[in-house]
C-alpha positions in Angstrom: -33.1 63.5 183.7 -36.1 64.8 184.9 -37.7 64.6 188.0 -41.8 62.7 187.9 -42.2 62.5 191.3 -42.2 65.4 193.8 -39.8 63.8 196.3 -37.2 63.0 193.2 -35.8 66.4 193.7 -34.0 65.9 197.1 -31.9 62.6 197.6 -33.0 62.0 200.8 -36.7 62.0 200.4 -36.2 59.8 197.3 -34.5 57.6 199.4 -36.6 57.1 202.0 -40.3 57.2 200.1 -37.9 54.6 197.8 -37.3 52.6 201.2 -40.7 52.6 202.5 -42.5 51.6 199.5 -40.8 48.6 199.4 -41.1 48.0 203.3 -43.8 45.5 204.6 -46.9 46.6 205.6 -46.5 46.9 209.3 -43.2 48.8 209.0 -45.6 51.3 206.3 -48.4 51.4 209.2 -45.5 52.6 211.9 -44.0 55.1 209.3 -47.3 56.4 208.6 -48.1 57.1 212.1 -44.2 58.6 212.5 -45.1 60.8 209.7 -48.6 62.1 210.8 -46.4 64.2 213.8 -46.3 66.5 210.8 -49.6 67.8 211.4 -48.1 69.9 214.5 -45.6 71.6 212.3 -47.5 72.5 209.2 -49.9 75.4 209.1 -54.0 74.9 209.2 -54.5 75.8 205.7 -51.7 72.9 204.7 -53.8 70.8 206.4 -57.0 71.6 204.4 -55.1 71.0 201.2 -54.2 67.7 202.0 -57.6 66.8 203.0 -58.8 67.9 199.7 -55.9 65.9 198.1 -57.3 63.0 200.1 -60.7 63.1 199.1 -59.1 63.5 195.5 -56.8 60.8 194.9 -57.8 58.2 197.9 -58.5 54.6 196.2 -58.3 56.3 193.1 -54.7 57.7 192.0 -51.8 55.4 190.6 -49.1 56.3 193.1 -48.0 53.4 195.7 -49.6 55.0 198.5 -53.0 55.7 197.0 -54.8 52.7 197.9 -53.9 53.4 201.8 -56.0 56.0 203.5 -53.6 57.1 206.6 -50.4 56.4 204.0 -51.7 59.0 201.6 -52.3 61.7 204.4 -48.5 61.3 205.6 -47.4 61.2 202.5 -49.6 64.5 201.7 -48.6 65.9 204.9 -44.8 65.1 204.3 -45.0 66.8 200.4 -46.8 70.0 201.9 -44.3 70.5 204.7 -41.7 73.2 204.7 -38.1 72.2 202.8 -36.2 72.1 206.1 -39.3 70.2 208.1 -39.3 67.7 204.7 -35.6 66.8 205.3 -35.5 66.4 208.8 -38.3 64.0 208.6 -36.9 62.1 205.8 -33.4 61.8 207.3 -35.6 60.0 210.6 -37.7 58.7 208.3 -34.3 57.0 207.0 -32.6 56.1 210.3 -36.1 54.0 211.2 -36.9 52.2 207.9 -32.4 50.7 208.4 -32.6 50.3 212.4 -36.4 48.5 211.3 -38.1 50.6 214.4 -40.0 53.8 215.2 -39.0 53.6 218.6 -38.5 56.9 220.5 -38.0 58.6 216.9 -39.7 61.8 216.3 -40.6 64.3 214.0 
């Protein structure tokens, strides 16, 4: 099988983009903001691309998280990210969406 998506490749990031696209709209708004802590560990010119991405694909593109300004930048922000940064944020990313709260969790 190959993989479409870019988080296919690594179980738990499939998991949890799986998990939160299917989560209700508050618990996406709280993820979103949980996932925007990625801005402090990614470098500047990471962050450029994912503005450019933005202005690209927002309200346009066919992926779930298109249609949702701040979701789109996390989810940018969470793609970009280093491997090891990526995983670590998807395994709290994870623990959240289950225990159904952001609370004292952090990137």
């Amino acid at each position: 099988m190959v993989n479409k998506r870019w988080y296919d490749k690594d179980p738990i990031l499939k998991e949890a983009l799986e998990l939160l696209r299917l989560s209700p709209d508050e618990t996406k708004s709280e993820a979103a903001e949980f996932m925007l802590q990625l801005q402090e560990q990614v470098a500047g010119e990471v962050i450029e691309h994912v503005y450019d991405i933005i202005n690209t694909y927002q309200g346009k593109g066919n992926r779930w998280y298109d249609n949702d300004p701040v979701m789109l930048k996390a989810v940018e922000l969470l793609r970009n990210a280093p491997a090891s940064v990526q995983r670590v944020a998807a395994l709290k990313l994870l623990i959240a969406l289950e225990q159904k709260s952001f609370e004292g969790i952090d990137i």
